[in-house]
N, C-alpha and C positions, 0 to 999 in steps of 0.2 A: 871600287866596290865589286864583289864576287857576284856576279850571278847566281841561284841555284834553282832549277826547273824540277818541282816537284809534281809526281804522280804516281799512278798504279802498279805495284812492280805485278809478278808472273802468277804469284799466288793468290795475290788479292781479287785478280782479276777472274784464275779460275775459280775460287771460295763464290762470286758474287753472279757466276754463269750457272753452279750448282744450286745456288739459293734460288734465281729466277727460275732453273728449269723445275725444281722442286714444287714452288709458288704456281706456277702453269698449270703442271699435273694435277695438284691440288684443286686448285680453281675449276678444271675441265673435268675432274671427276665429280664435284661436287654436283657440279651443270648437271652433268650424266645422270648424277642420282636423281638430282629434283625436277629433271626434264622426265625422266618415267616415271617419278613420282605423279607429278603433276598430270599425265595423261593418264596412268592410270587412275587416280582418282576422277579424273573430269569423265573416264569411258565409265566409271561407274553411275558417279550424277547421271550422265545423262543416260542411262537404264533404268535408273530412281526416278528420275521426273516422266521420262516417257510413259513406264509402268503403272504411277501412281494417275496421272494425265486421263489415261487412257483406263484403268478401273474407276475412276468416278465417273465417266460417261457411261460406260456400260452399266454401272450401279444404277446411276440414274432410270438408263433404259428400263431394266430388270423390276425396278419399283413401280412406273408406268406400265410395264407392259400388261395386255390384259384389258386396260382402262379404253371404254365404251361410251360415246354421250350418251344420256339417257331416252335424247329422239333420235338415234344413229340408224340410219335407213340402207345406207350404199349396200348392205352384205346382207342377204337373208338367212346365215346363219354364223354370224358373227365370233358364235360359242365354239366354233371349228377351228378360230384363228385367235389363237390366245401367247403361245410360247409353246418354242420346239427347240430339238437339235439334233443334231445325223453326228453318230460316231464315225470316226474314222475319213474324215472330208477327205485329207490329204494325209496318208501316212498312217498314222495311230494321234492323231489330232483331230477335234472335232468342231462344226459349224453351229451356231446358237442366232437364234431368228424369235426376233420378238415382235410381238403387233399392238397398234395404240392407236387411237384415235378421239381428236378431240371437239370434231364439230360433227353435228347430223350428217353433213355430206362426204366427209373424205376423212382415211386413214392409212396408217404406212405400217410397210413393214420394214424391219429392219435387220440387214443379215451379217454377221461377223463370219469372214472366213479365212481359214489358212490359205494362201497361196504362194505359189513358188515365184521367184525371180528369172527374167531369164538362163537362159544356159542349166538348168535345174531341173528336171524333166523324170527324173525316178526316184526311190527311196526319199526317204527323212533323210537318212544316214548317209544317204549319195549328195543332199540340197548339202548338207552340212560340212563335209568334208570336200566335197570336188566343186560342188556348185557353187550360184552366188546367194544361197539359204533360202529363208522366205521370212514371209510378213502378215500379220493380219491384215484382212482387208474388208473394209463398209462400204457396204450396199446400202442403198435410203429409195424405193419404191412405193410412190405414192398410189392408194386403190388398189390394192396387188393383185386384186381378182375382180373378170368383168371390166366391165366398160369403165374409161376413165382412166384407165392404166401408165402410172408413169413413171419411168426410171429418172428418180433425181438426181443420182450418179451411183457411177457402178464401179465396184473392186479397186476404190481409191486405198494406198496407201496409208490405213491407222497406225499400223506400229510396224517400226522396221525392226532387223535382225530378231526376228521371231524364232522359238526352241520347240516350244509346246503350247499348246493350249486344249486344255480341259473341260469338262463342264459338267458338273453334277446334279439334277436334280432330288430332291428330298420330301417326303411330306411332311404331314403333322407330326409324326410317329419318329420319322427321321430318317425311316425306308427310303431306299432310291427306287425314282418313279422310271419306269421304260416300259416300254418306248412312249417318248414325247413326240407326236409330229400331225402335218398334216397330210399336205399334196406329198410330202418328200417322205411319205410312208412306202413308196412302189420302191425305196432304196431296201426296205427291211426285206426280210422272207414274212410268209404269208402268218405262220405261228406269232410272230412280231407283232403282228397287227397292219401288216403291208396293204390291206385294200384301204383304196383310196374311199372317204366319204360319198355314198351313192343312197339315190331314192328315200333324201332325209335319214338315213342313217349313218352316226359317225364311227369310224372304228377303232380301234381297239387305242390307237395313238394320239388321237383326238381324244377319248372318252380323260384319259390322263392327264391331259390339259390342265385342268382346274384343280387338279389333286396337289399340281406344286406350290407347296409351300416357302421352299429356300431353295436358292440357288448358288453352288458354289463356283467359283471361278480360280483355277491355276491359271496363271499365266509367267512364263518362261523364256529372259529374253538375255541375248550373249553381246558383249561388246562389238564394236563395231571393228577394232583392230585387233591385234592382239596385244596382251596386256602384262603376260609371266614371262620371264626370262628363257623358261623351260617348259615343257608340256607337263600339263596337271592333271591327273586323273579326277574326273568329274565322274559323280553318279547324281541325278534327277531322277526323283520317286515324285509322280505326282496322285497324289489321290490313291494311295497306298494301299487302305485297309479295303478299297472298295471294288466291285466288279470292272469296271472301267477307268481303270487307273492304267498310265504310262508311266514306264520308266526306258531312262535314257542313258546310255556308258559316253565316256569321252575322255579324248586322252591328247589335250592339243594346247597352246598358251593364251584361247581366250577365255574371258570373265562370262561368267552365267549368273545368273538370278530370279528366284521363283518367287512371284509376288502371288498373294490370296484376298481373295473376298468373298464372305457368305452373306447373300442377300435375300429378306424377306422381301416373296411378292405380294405385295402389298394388297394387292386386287385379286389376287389367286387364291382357292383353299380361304375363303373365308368364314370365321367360325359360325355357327349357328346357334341362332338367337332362340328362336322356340325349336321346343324338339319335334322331329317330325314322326317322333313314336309314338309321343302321348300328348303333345299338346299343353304341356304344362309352363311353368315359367321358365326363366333365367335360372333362380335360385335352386328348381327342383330338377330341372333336365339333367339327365348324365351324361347328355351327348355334348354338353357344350364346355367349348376351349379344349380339343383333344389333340 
């Protein structure tokens, strides 16, 4: 009987080294795509949760703040420390400081601020480009004025890769209220309303206080790597139509995102029941719900 030793001749074999190396590429491209797919989508999630996270706290605050027990003794003038904010904390970014208190003896204040990261030390535009960016940061100061005084913790880490942060206040009418402040009035010039509250009189930034009615909030936050293949020309208009609005240019491959919230303070600006012109009811007052 003949032997015959069958196998691969020279073609077959390079035809089946083209199919695999083809099948390869394939496969590792495909990896490629959905490996930047996939982080880019998760660097944005987690700008989404962060954002969103982090504006129902402050909401919360916002709606609290303001709020007084009705035997609250610690502060003998209470109506000085209601909600504030200083433009310009860091950059063209600004700081928002709420107050609340909920037993007769003790109350906090609470301070959201821009802050830079190490190695970041000038310009927005220098943290952003050269540095390692910045962050909002919470403060929680129990009794913040007078005896009693206590920092609960200071300039922790609330939101990382921070862009902007805004903050508008508004009244009844929908006018923006300025200056909001109190002690951190000596920031403004004196036309501002810069003296500090003295001999029972509040000034100009204090009197304001109670005027707000809503509070807006930008907040503007970039991914943590980078995310485009290529650099993206980015522009951030925050708060546009208004006096104090930021806008931002950019031209680099990470992701940005400007989340919003407009908050009734709840305790602030509130409407009047009798009028204080005539004395008449609800039904007849023209002052009331303005």
């Amino acid at each position: 009987m003949k032997n015959r030793n069958s196998g691969f001749t020279l073609a077959e074999v390079l035809v089946s080294i083209v199919i695999g190396v083809i099948s390869i590429a394939a496969a590792f491209t495909s990896y490629n795509y959905f490996n930047k797919s996939y982080k880019s989508i998760s660097q944005k999630a987690a700008i989404n949760s962060s954002a969103r996270e982090a504006l129902s706290i402050i909401t919360k605050d916002l709606r609290n703040t303001g709020y007084m027990h009705v035997d609250f003794t610690k502060e003998s003038h209470p109506e000085w420390y209601l909600i504030e904010f200083n433009q310009k904390e860091l950059g063209n970014l600004d700081q928002l400081i709420v107050y609340q208190g909920t037993s007769p003896n003790s109350w906090i204040r609470t301070i959201y601020s821009p802050k830079a990261y190490d190695n970041c030390q000038f310009s927005v535009a220098w943290c952003n480009k050269y540095g390692n960016g910045m962050y909002l940061a919470k403060t929680l100061i129990a009794n913040p004025t007078g005896g009693g005084r206590k920092v609960v913790y200071e300039n922790i880490e609330f939101i990382p890769n921070l862009v902007d942060f805004q903050v508008v206040f508004k009244d009844r009418e929908g006018k923006e209220v300025y200056p909001v402040c109190s002690s951190y009035c000596n920031r403004l010039s004196v036309s501002q309303g810069a003296e500090t509250p003295s001999n029972n009189k509040p000034n100009k930034g204090t009197l304001n206080m109670p005027k707000v009615y809503t509070a807006e909030i930008y907040l503007t936050i970039q991914s943590a790597k980078e995310v485009f293949n290529s650099n993206q020309a980015t522009r951030i208009i925050n708060h546009e139509n208004g006096t104090f609005g930021n806008t931002q240019n950019f031209d680099d491959k990470y992701y940005r995102e400007t989340f919003f919230a407009s908050v009734h303070t709840r305790n602030l600006a509130k409407h009047v029941a009798i009028s204080e012109q005539t004395g008449t009811s609800i039904g007849e007052s023209s002052t009331y719900n303005k």
